[in-house]
C-alpha positions in Angstrom: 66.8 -48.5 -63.7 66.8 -47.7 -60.0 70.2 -48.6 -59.4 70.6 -46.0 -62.3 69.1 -43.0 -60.7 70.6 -43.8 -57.1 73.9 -43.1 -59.1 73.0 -40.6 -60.4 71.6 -38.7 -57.5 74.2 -39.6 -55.8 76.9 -38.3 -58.3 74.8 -34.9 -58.6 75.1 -34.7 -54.2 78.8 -35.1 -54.2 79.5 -32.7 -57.4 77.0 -29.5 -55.0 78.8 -30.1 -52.4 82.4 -29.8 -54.2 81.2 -27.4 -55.6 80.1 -25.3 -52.2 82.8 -25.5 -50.8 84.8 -23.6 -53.3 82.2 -20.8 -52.4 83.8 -20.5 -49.0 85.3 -17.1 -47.5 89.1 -17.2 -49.0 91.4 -15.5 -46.0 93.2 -14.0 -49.2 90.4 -12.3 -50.9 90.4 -8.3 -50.4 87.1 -7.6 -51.8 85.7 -7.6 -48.5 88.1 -5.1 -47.0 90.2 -7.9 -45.1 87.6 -8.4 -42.2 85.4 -11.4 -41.5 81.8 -11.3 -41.1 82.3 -11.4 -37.3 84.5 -7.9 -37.4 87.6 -9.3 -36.9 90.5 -9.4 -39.5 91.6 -11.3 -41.7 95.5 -10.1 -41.5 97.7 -12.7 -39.4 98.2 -11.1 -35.3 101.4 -10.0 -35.1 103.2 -9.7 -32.1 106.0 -6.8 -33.2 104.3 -3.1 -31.9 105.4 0.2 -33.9 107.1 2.6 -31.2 104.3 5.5 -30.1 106.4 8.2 -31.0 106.7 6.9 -34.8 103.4 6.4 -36.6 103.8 3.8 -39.6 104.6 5.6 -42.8 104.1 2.6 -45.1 102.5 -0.7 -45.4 105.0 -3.9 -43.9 106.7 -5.7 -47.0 104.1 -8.7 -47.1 101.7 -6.8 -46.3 98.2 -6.6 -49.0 97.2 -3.0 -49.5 93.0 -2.6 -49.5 93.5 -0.8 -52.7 94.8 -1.6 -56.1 98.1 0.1 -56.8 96.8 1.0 -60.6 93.7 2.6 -58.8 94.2 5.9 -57.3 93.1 7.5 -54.4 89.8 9.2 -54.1 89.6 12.5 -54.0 86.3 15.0 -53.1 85.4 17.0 -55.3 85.6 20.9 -54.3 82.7 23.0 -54.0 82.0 25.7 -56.7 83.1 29.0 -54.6 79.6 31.3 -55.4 78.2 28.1 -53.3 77.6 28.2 -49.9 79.2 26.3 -47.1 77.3 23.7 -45.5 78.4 25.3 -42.4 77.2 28.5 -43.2 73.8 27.4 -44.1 73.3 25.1 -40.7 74.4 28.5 -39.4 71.6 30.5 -41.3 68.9 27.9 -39.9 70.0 28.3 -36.6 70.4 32.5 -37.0 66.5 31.8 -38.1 65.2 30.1 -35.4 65.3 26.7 -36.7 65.9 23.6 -34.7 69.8 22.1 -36.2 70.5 19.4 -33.3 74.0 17.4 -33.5 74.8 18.7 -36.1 78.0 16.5 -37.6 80.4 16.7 -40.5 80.0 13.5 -43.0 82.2 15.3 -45.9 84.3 12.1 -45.9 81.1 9.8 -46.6 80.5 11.6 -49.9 83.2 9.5 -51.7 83.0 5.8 -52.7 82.9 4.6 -49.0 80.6 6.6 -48.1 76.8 7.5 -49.4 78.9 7.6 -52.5 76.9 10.4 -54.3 80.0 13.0 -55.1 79.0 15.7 -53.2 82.1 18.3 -51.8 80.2 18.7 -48.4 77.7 17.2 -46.4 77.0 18.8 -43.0 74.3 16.0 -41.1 72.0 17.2 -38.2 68.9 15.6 -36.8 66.3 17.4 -39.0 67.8 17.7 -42.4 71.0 17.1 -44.2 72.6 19.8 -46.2 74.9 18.0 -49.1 76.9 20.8 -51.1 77.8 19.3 -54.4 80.7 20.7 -57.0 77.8 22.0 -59.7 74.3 22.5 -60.1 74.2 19.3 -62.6 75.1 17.2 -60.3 72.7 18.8 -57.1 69.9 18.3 -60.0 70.7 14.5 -60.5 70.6 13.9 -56.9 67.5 15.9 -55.7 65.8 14.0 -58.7 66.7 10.6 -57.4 65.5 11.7 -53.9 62.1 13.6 -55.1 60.0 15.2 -52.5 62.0 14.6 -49.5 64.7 16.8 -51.2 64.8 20.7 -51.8 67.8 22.3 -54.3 69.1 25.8 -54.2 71.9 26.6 -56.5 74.7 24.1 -55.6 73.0 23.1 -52.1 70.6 20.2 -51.8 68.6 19.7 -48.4 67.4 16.0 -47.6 64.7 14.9 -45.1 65.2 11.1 -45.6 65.0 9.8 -42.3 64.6 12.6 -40.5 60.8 13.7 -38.5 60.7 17.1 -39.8 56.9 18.1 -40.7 56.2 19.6 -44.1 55.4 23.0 -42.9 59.2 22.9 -41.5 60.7 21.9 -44.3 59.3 24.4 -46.3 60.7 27.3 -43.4 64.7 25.7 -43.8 63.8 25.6 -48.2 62.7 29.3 -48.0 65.6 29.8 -45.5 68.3 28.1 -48.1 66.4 29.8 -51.0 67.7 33.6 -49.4 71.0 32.6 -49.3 71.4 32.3 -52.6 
C-alpha cells in the first residue's frame, strides 16, 4: 500500500507541474498589449529605422495589430451641446475664486483604456474632476456609483475621489456648477 501512494503522489507532482508550465507568459499572446511584466516588449528588436521625415502609415507585414481587425476603433462620445465644457466650468471656478491647480485634459482616458466610464470630457485638476458625459442618463449612472464624493448638474458630474477638498469647498464649486446651468 505504501508503494501505492508514493506512485501516486508522485504521478499527481509530475501532472502540476506539466500542467504549470502551460500557464507560462506565451510571447504570442496579445491580451496583455504585447509588453512583459518588466515593461519591455514582446515584439522581436529590429534593427531597420523608419526615415524622420516619413512617419509609419501602417503596420509591417508580419507585424500583430493590438486590436482585432473585426473590432473597431473607439470612439468618444460627444457632449450634448446645451452642456457645458469642462473647460468652461474649470474656468467658472477659477472666475469664482476657487482654487483649480494643474489643471489637465484626461478626455482620452474616458474610453476603454482609460477610467472607461464613457464620458465626452474630463478636465482633471488637484481638487476636483469635472467629467462631461453625452446625456444626463449616463451623468446619473455614474454619480450614483460614486455617491457622496460626486455632485451632478445637468450633463456635468464633479468627483472628489482622491482629492483633499473639505466639504464646505465642495459645496462652493457644486453651487458654482449648479449657476451654470
Amino acid at each position: 500500500m505504501t508503494k501505492r501512494l508514493r506512485i501516486l503522489s508522485t504521478t499527481a507532482t509530475v501532472l502540476i507541474a506539466l500542467a504549470l508550465a502551460g500557464c507560462g507568459d506565451d510571447p504570442a499572446d496579445e491580451r496583455d498589449g504585447g509588453a512583459w511584466a518588466d515593461g519591455r516588449s514582446k515584439a522581436p528588436a529590429t534593427t531597420e529605422a523608419a526615415p524622420a521625415e516619413e512617419p509609419a502609415k501602417a503596420a509591417k507585414p508580419g507585424a500583430t495589430p493590438l486590436e482585432s481587425p473585426s473590432t473597431p476603433p473607439f470612439v468618444l462620445p460627444t457632449k450634448k451641446t446645451s452642456a457645458p465644457a469642462a473647460r468652461k466650468v474649470v474656468d467658472a471656478f477659477k472666475a469664482a475664486g476657487l482654487k483649480v491647480p494643474d489643471p489637465r485634459d484626461r478626455s482620452k482616458d474616458c474610453g476603454p483604456n482609460g477610467t472607461g466610464v464613457g464620458c465626452a470630457q474630463l478636465l482633471v485638476t488637484d481638487a476636483v474632476s469635472v467629467y462631461v458625459f453625452p446625456d444626463e442618463a449616463t451623468a446619473t449612472n455614474q454619480t450614483d456609483m460614486w455617491g457622496v464624493k460626486a455632485y451632478r448638474a445637468g450633463a456635468v458630474v464633479l468627483n472628489y475621489l482622491g482629492t483633499r477638498t473639505s466639504a464646505a469647498e465642495q459645496k462652493r464649486y457644486n453651487d458654482v456648477l449648479a449657476k451654470l446651468g
